[in-house]
C-alpha positions in Angstrom: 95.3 37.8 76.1 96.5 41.5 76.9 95.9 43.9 74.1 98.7 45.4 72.2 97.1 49.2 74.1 97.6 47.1 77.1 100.8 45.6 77.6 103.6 46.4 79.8 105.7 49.3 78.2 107.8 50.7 81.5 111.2 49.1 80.3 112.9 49.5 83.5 116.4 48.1 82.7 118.7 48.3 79.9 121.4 45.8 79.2 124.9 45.7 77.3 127.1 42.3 76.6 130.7 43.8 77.1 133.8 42.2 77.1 135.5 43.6 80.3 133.2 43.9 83.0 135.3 46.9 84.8 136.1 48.6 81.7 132.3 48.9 80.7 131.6 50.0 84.4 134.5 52.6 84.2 132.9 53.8 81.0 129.6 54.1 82.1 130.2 55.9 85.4 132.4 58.5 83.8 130.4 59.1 80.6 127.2 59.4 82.1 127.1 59.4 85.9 125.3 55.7 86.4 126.1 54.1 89.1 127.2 52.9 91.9 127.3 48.9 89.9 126.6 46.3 92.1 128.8 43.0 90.8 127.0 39.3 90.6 129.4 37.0 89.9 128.6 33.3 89.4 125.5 34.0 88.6 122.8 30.4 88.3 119.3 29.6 87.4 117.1 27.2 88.8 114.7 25.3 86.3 116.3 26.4 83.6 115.7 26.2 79.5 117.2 27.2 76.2 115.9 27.2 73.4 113.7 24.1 75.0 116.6 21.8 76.1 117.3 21.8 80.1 120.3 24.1 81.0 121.4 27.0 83.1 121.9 30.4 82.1 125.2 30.6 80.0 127.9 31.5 82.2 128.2 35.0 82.6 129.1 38.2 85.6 126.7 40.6 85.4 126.9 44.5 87.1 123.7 46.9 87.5 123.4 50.2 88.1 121.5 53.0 88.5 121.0 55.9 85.6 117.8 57.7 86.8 114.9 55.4 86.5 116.6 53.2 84.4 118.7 50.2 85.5 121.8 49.9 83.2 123.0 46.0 83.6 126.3 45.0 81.8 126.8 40.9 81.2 130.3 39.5 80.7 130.0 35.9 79.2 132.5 33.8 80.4 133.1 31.7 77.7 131.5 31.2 73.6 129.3 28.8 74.2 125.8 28.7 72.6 123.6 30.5 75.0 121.3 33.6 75.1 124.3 36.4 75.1 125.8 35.0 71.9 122.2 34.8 70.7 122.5 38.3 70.5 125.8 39.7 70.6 129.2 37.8 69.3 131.8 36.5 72.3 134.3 39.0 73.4 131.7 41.6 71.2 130.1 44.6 72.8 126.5 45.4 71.9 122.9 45.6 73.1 121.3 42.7 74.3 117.8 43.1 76.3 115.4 45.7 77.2 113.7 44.3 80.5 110.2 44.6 81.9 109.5 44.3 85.3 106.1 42.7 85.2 102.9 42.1 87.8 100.9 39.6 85.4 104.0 37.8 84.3 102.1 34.8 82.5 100.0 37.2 80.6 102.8 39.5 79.3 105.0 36.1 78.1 101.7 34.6 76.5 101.1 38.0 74.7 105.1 38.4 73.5 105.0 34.4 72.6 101.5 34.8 70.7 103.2 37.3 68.6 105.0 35.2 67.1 108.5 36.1 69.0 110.3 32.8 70.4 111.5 31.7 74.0 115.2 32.0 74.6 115.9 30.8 77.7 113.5 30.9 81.1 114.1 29.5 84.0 113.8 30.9 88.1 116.1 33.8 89.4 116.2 34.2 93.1 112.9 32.1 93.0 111.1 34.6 90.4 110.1 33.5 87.0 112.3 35.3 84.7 112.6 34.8 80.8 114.1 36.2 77.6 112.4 36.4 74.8 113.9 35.8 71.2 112.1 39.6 70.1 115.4 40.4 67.7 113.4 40.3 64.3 111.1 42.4 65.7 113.1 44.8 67.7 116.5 43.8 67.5 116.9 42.8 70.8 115.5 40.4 73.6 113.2 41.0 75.5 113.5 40.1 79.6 110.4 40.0 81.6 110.9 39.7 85.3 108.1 38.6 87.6 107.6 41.1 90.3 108.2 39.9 93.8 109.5 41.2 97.4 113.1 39.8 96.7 113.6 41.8 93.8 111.3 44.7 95.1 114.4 45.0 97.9 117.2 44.1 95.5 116.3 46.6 93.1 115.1 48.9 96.4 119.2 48.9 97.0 120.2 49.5 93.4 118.2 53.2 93.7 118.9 53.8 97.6 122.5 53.7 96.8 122.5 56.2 93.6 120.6 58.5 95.6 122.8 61.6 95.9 125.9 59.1 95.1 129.1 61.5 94.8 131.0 58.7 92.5 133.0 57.0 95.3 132.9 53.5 95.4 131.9 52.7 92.1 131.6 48.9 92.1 129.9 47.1 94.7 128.4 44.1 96.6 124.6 43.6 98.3 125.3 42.2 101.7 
């Protein structure tokens, strides 16, 4: 197991639930100069599980952008269904959800979080990549997302930081492709 000295503490990415997808990206990009936001909509898992009972992600669009280092993602749930947004944060409620970790031993870093005594939320396979979220709210008052680190989301979030690089504020909301 990875000691506590050990453990992966480069949160790359930030995350808000928000009711209007647009509005939160308006607010962001003029309030602090993230951006541009690149917009997933219909967003799936594969191999997913909640709370341990088979199921995709709850449905959501989701926007990320760039502010420095940091990636700033913003989820919109789609509906009030039990799921890991409204784990967090009430539907049609703004609020912090997840601090994420982009991690190289993904197995070790889960197995250290889950032998602390914080629970699985939901896990499952994002664009082929084990990704989770742990249940670390009575700890820390959020989840925790670890993402395993592989060459799709090496170039995915490769675009994410091209595109803020010297980014003048046009175009604020975007596509990959």
């Amino acid at each position: 197991m990875i000691a506590p000295s050990d453990r992966n503490k480069d949160i790359m990415q930030l995350c808000w639930v928000v009711p209007d997808l647009e509005a939160a990206i308006g607010h962001w990009v003029r309030t602090t100069g993230a951006g541009p936001f690149f917009l997933f909509e219909d967003v799936h898992f594969e191999d997913g599980v909640y709370r341990g009972v088979p199921s995709d992600i709850a449905p959501h669009r989701a926007a990320i952008g760039q502010y420095g280092e940091t990636q700033i993602e913003l989820i919109q749930p789609l509906d009030d269904r039990a799921g890991v947004w409204s784990d967090v944060v009430p539907f049609g409620k703004a609020g912090f959800h997840h601090a994420g970790l982009y991690c190289e031993d993904y197995a070790a870093e889960r197995e250290a979080y889950l032998s602390s005594g914080a629970e699985m939320a939901f896990e499952g396979l994002m664009m082929g990549a084990r990704t989770c979220y742990i249940d670390t709210t009575p700890q820390l008052g959020y989840l925790t997302e670890l993402i395993t680190a592989n060459p799709v989301a090496e170039q995915v979030f490769g675009a994410f930081k091209a595109a803020a690089e010297g980014w003048d504020g046009a175009d604020p909301i975007r596509t990959l492709g």
